[in-house]
C-alpha positions as CSV (number, residue, x, y, z in Angstrom):
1,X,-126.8,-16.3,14.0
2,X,-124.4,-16.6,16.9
3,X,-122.1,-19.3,16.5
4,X,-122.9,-22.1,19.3
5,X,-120.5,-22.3,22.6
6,X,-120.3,-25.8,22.7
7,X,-122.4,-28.6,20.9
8,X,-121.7,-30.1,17.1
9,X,-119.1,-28.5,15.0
10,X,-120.8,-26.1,12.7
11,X,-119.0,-25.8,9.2
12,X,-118.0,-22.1,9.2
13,X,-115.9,-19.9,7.3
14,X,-114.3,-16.5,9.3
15,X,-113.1,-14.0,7.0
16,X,-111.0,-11.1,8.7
17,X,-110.4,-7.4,7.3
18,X,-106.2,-7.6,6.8
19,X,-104.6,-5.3,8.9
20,X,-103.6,-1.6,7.4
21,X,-100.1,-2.0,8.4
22,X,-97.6,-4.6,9.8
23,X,-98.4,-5.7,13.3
24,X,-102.0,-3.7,13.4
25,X,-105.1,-5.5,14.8
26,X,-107.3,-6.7,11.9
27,X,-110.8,-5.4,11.9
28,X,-113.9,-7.4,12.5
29,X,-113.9,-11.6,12.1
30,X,-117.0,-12.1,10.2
31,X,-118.5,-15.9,10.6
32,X,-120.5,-17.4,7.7
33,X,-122.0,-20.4,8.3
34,X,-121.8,-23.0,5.3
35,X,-123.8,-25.4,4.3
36,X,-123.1,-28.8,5.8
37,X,-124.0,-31.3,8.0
38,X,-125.5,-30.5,11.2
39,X,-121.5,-31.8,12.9
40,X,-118.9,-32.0,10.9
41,X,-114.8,-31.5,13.0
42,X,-111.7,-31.8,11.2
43,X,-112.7,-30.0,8.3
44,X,-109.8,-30.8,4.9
45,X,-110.0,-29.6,1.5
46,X,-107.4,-30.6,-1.3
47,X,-104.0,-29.4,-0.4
48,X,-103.1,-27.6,-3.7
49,X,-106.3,-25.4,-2.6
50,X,-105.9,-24.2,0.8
51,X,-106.0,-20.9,0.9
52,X,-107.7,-20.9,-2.5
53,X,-111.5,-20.9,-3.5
54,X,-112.6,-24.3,-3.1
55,X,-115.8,-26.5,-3.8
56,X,-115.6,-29.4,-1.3
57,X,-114.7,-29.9,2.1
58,X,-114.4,-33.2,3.6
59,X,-114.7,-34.4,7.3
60,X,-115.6,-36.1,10.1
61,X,-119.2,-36.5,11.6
62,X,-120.9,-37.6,15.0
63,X,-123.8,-40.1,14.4
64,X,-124.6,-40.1,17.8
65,X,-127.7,-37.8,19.6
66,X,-127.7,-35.2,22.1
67,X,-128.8,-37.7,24.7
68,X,-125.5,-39.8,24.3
69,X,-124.3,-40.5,27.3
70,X,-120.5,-40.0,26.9
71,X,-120.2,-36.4,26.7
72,X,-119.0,-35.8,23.3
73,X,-119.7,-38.6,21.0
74,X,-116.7,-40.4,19.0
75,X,-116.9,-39.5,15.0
76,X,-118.9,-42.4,13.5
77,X,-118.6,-41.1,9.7
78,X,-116.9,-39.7,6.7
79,X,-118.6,-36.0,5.3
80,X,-118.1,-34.8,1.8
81,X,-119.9,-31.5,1.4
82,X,-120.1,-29.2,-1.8
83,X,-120.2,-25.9,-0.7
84,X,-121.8,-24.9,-4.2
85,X,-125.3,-27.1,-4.4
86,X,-125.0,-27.9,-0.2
87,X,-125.5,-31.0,-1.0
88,X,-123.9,-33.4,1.6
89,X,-122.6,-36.9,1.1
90,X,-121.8,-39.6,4.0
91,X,-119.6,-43.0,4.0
92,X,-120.7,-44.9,7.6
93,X,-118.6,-47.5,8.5
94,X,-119.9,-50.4,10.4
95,X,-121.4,-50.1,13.5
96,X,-119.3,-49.3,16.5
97,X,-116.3,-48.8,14.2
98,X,-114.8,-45.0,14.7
99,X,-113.6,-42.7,11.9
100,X,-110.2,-40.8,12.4
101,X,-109.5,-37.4,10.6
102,X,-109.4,-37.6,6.6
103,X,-106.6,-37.2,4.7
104,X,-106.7,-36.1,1.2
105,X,-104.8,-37.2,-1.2
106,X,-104.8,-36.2,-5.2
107,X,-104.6,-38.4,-7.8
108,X,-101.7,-38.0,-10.3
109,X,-102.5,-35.1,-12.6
110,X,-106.2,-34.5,-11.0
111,X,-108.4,-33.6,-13.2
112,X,-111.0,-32.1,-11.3
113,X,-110.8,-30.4,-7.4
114,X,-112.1,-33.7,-5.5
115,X,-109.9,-36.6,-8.2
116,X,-108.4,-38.1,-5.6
117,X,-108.4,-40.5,-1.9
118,X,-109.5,-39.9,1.3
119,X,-107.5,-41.9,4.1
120,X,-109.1,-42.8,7.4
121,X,-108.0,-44.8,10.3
122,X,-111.0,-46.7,11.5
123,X,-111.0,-48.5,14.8
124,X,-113.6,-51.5,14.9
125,X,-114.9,-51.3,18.9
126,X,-115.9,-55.1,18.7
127,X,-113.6,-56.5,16.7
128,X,-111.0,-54.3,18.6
129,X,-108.9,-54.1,15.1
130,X,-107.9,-51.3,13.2
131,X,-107.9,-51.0,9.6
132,X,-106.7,-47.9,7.1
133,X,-110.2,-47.3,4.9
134,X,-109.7,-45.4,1.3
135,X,-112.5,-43.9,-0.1
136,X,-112.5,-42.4,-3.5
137,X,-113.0,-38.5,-2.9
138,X,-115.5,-37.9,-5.5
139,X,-118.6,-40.2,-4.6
140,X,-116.9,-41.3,-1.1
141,X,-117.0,-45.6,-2.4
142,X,-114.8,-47.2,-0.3
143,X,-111.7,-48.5,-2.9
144,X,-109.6,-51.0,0.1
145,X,-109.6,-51.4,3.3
146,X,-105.6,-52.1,5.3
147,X,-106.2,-54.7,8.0
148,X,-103.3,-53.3,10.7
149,X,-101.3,-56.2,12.6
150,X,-102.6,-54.4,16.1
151,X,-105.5,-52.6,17.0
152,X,-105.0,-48.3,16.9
153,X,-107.6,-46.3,19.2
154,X,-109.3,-43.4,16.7
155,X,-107.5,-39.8,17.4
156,X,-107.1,-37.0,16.2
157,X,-104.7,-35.6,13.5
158,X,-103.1,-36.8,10.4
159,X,-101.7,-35.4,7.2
160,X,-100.4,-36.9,3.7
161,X,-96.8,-36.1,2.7
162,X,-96.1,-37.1,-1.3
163,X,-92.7,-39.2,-1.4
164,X,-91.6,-36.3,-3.9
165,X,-91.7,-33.8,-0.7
166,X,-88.9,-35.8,0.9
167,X,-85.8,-38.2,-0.3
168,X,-87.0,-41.7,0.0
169,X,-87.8,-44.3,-2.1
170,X,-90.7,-44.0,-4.2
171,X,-94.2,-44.9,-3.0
172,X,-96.8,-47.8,-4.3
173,X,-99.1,-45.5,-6.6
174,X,-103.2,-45.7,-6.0
């Protein structure tokens, strides 16, 4: 299949022939299309694994059709897909509330590729208040919700950076 121009964001994985020597053209990019839901954007996988063979993927996903009228439609929900059964799993927040990028973040000692969080900035379009969702990684149950103090319009990236990356004081634990 050719991947699509423009439309939903396909999960897909590109693997490319290494070059033969230092600054040589790699050979062909081969695209393999995963299984997933039918949009899924911002695609993260647990950080001790990237590069690494991994099971689950986790992102963002459009609820909205093809006859929204917007253009492209804000992310309305939170995608946990295993990459071994293709079995996908969604957390939808309220309606007209927005999902920001997920950031995963391992428990302590993980047992097990997705034993951890997933943190999502989620702006409420009524209410017009933000609030910082955690889901638990492995079934996607919402632990807590963070009420902000002001409202933060959904965007783009994040990331998770463990207080033992940087000197500062230690963070609360989940």
């Amino acid at each position: 299949d050719a991947l699509p121009i423009s439309g939903p964001g396909l999960l897909t994985r590109f693997r490319a022939a290494p070059p033969v020597q230092a600054g040589a053209v790699p050979g062909v990019v081969e695209p393999i299309r995963l299984p997933g839901p039918g949009s899924m954007e911002m695609p993260v996988i647990a950080p001790d694994l990237t590069g690494r063979s991994h099971r689950f993927v986790f992102g963002v996903r459009t609820t909205a059709d093809r006859n929204y009228k917007g253009g492209v439609a804000p992310w309305t929900a939170i995608a946990k897909t295993d990459l071994a059964t293709g079995k996908v799993t969604y957390w939808e927040p309220t309606p007209r509330c927005f999902v920001g990028e997920p950031a995963f973040v391992p428990r302590a000692n993980p047992a097990e590729e997705d034993d951890g969080y997933l943190l999502t900035l989620c702006f409420d379009g009524v209410a017009k208040q933000s609030t910082l969702r955690i889901l638990d990684a492995k079934d996607l149950r919402e632990c807590c919700a963070l009420v902000l103090k002001r409202p933060v319009p959904f965007s783009f990236h994040c990331c998770w950076i463990p207080a033992s990356e940087y000197d500062c004081a230690p963070a609360a634990r989940l």
